[in-house]
N, C-alpha and C positions, 0 to 999 in steps of 0.2 A: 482119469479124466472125469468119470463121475464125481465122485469124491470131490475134484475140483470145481466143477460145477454146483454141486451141493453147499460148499459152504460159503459162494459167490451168492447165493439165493439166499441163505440168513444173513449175511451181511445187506444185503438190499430190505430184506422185511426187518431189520434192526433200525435200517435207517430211516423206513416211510413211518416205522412207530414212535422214534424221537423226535419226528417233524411235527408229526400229531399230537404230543403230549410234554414236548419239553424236555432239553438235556436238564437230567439232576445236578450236572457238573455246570451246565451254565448257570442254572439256576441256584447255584449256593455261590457263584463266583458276586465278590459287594462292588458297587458302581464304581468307576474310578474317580479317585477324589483330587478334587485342583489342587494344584501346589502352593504350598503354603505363603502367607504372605509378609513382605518382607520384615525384618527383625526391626521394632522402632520405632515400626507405622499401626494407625488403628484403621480399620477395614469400616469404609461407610456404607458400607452396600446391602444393610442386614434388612429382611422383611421387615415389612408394618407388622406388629401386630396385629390379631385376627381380629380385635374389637373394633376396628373398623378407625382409628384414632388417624392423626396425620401420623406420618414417618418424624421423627425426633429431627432437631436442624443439626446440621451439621458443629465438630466443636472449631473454635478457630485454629489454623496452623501454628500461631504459638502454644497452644494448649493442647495439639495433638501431637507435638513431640516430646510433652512429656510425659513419665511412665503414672500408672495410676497412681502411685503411694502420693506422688510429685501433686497430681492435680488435685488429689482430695486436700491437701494440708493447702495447694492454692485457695481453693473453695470456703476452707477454714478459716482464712484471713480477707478475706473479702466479707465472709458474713460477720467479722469483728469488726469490721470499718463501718460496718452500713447500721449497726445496732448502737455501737458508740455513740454517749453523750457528746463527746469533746469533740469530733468530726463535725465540721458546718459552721458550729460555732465561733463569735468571735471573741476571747478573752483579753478583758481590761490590763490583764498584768501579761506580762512574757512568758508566764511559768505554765504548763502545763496543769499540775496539780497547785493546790492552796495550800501555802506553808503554815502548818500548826504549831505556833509558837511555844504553844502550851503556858500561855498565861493564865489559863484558869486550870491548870494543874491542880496547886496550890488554894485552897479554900479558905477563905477569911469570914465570909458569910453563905449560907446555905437559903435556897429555897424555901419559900413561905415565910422566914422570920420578918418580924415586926420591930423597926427601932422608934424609940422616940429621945429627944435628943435638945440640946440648948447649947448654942453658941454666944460667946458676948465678948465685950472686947472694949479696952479703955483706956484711952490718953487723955495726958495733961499738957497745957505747955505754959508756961512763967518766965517771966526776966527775972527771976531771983537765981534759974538752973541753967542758966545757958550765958555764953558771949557775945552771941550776935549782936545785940546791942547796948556794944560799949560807946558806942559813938553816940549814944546818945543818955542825956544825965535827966534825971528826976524823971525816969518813965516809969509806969507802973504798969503790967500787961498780965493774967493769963486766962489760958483757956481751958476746956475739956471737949472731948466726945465721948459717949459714951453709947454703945449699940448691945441689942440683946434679941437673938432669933431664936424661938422654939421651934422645932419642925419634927415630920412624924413620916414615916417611911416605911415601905412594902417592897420585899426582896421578892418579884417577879421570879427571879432563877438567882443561881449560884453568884453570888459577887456582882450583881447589878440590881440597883435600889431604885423607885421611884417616889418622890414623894411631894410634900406640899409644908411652904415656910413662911412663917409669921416674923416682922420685926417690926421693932420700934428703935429711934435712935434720936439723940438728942444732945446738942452741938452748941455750947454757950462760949461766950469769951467778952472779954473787957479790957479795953485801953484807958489808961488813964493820960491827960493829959502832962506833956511831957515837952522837951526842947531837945533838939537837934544839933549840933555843931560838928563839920568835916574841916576843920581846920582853917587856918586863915589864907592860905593857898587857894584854896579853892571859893572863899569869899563866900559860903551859902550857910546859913543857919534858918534857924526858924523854929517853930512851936507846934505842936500836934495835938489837934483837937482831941473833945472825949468821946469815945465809940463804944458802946455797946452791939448786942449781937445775939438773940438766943432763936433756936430751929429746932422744932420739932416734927418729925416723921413719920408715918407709917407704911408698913411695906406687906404687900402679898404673893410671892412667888412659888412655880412646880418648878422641881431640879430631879435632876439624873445624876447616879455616880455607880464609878464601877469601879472596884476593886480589883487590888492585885495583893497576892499573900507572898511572903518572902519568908517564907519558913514552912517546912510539913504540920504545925500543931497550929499555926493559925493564929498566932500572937501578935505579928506584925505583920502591919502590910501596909501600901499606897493605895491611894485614889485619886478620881478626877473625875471635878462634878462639872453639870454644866445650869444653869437656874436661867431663868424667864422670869421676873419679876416688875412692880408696876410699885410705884412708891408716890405717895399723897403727903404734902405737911404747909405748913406757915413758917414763914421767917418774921420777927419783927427787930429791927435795925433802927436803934437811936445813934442820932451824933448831933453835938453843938455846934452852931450857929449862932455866932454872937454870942449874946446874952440868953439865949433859948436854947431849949433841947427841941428838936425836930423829931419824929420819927414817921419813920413808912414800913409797910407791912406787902408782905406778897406772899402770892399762894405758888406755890409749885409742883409740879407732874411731874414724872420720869419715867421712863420705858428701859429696860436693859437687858443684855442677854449680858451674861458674866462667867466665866471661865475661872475656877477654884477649885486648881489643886492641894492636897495636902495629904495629912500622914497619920495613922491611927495603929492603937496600941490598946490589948486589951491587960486592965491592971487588977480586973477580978473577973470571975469565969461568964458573967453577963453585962460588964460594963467595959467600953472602951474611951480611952480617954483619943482626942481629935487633938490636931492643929493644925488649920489650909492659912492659903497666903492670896490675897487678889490679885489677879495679874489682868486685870482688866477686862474691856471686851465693846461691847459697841451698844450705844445708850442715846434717848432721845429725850430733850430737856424743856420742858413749858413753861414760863416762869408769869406771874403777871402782879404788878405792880399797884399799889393803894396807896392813899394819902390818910390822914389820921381819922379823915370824917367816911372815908369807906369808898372815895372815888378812887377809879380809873384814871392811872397819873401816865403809866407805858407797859408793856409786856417786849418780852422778848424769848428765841425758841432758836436752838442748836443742836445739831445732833454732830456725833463726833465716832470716833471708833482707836479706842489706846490699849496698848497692851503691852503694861506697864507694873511691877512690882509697885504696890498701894501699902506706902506704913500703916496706913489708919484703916486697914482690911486684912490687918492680920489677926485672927480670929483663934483663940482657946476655945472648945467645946468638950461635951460629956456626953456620951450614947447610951441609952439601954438597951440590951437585944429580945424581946422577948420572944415566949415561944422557940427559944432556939433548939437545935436536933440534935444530937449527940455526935461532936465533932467524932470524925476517924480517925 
């Protein structure tokens, strides 16, 4: 009974000492931890941070069902849209990107060269070379034109030229009086007086042309110019009248913008031979009229716009290139 008693009494002073000081068993026992949470879901319930900042916003439910790798590569293309040139904007053509032709691939002329250059160009026409007029006997007719443009040009960049064009051009012809007969069918004859005709011109124009090469060495290639030009000259126009020759004189202006393509060929390592064709373009005409003593008899002013293959503007020319760079 002692004995029993005895080891009743350390059992009680074991327990009034771990009251006062703490089981070691609870005290190494770790808090119990919430159960985890479910597979799938992100948990919004994290502390602020201690810097005292707001708590982060919440992400949206589309965005919180997916796994991290998922939202970063979202993130990724969001900030490609927002950086994108082509996003907002509205493009002229349908195409996304600008198709490169690669017309200036192919190099005909190079940067910095200097051309300088003369075009000219010369018809005839006569009733001795032609039929058209058979129907009519004892005529005597011809004429000529004849044009000549120096110009001088600065290759800005690779195969586009600008430059500045001088001409002169000068345009005569003669009818000699002559008779007419369309048969007796038709009851009409008659006799054609005599006409003279001479015009001379001057002309000041800046043009653009830009080149295309049709070969890797640079031998051939196309163009297509475009010129702004302003043309000054006199006509004087005699015809008989009775027994007299009459004649009147006019001055004329002209404005045009003209469209001239053509095609070029080099036939030694600095010169290239030309040949463009006029196809017309759109022109403003001032014409004004004199009598022999120097009056003011009529004017008259047309503007027009034709785009049209021009015989008497097809043009032979000769280029120099200088200063050129050592093709590739």
């Amino acid at each position: 009974m002692r004995q029993r008693a005895g080891a009743a009494n350390r059992r009680n002073r074991e327990s009034e000492g771990n009251s006062r000081c703490g089981s070691p068993r609870s005290a190494a026992r770790a808090p119990p931890t919430p159960p985890p949470a479910a597979a799938g879901t992100i948990s919004t319930e994290e502390e602020a941070p201690a810097t005292g900042n707001a708590p982060a916003a919440e992400a949206p439910a589309s965005e919180a069902a997916v796994p991290a790798d998922g939202q970063k590569q979202l993130q990724a293309l969001k900030a490609a849209e927002v950086q994108s040139p082509i996003r907002g904007k509205k493009q002229f053509l349908p195409t996304r990107r600008r198709i490169d032709r690669e017309i200036n691939k192919l190099k005909f002329a190079y940067k910095g060269e200097v051309i300088m250059g003369l075009t000219a160009s010369y018809g005839t026409l006569s009733s001795d070379d032609t039929d058209i007029m058979l129907i009519v006997d004892g005529i005597g007719a011809d004429g000529s034109v004849a044009t000549v443009k120096p110009f001088v040009g600065y290759f800005y960049r690779d195969n586009n030229c600008v430059g500045v064009r001088f001409g002169y051009r000068h345009m005569g012809g003669t009818l000699d009086s002559g008779n007419y007969d369309f048969g007796e069918s038709n009851d009409l004859t008659g006799a054609l007086p005599y006409l003279d005709l001479a015009s001379d011109n001057y002309s000041f124009g800046i043009f653009h042309r830009s080149y295309a090469g049709l070969d890797p060495k640079g031998r051939f290639g196309l163009f297509a110019e475009f010129e702004l030009s302003m043309s000054t000259g006199s006509t004087n126009f005699a015809y008989e009248s009775g027994d007299r020759i009459k004649r009147t004189y006019s001055d004329n202006t002209q404005f045009k913008l003209a469209f001239n393509p053509g095609a070029a060929v080099y036939i030694f390592p600095n010169v290239c031979a030309t040949l463009s064709f006029g196809l017309g373009g759109i022109q403003y005409t001032s014409v004004t009229q004199k009598d022999a003593e120097g009056h003011k008899i009529g004017s008259r002013k047309a503007s027009n716009m034709k785009f049209k293959l021009n015989i008497a503007a097809i043009n032979v020319g000769m280029t120099i290139h200088l200063w050129d760079k050592k093709k590739k």
